[in-house]
C-alpha positions as CSV (number, residue, x, y, z in Angstrom):
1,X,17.4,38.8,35.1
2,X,16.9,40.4,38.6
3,X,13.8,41.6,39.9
4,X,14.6,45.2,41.2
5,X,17.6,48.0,41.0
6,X,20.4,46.2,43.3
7,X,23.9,48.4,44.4
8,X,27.1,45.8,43.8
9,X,30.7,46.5,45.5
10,X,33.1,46.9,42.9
11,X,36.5,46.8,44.6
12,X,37.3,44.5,48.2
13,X,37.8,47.8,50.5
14,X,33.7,47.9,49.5
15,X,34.1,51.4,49.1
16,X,33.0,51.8,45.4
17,X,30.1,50.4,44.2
18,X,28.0,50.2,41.0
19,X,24.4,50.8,40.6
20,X,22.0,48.0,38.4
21,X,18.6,48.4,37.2
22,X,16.3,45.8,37.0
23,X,17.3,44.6,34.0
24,X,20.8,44.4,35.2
25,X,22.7,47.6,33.1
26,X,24.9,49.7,34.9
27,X,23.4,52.9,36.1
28,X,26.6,54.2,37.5
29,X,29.4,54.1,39.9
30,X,30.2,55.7,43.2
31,X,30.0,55.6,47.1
32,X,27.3,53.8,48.3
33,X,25.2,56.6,48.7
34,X,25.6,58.0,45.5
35,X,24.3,55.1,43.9
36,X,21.5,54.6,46.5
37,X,20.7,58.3,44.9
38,X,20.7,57.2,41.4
39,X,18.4,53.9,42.2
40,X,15.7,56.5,44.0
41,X,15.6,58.8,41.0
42,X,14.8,56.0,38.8
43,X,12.5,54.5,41.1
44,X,10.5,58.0,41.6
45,X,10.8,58.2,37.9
46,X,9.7,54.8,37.1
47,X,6.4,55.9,39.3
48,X,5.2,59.4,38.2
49,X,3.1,60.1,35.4
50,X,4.6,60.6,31.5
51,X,6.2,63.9,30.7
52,X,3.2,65.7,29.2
53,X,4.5,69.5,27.5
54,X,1.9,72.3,27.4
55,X,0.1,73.3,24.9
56,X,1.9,76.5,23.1
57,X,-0.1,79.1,21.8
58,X,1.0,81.1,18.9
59,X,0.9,85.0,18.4
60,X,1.4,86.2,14.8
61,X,3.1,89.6,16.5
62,X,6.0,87.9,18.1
63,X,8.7,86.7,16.5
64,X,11.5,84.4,17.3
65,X,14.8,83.4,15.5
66,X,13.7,79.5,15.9
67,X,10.6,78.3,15.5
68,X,9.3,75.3,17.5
């Protein structure tokens, strides 16, 4: 099991790479940088706080065809 996000060559030129998470499942594939991108947004993801959606007030004068 590895211990943090790791970027892997895929091909011998080493110009496409895949992207691992920590528990070693493929993220995605790209240039280097694109997979450097995808291992930040999980990393920045991994360290904010739950999604937490706001409270909804509802008006008995508005209507809507779907209701939530």
């Amino acid at each position: 099991m590895y211990t943090q996000p790791m970027i892997l060559p895929i091909n011998a030129d080493g110009t496409l790479y895949v992207a691992q998470d920590e528990r070693g499942e493929c993220i995605g594939t790209g240039t280097r940088e694109v997979c450097q991108a995808l291992i930040d947004i999980v990393i920045r993801a991994k360290a904010s706080e739950p999604f937490k959606p706001s409270h909804t007030s509802t008006h008995a004068n508005v209507r809507a065809a779907i209701v939530i």
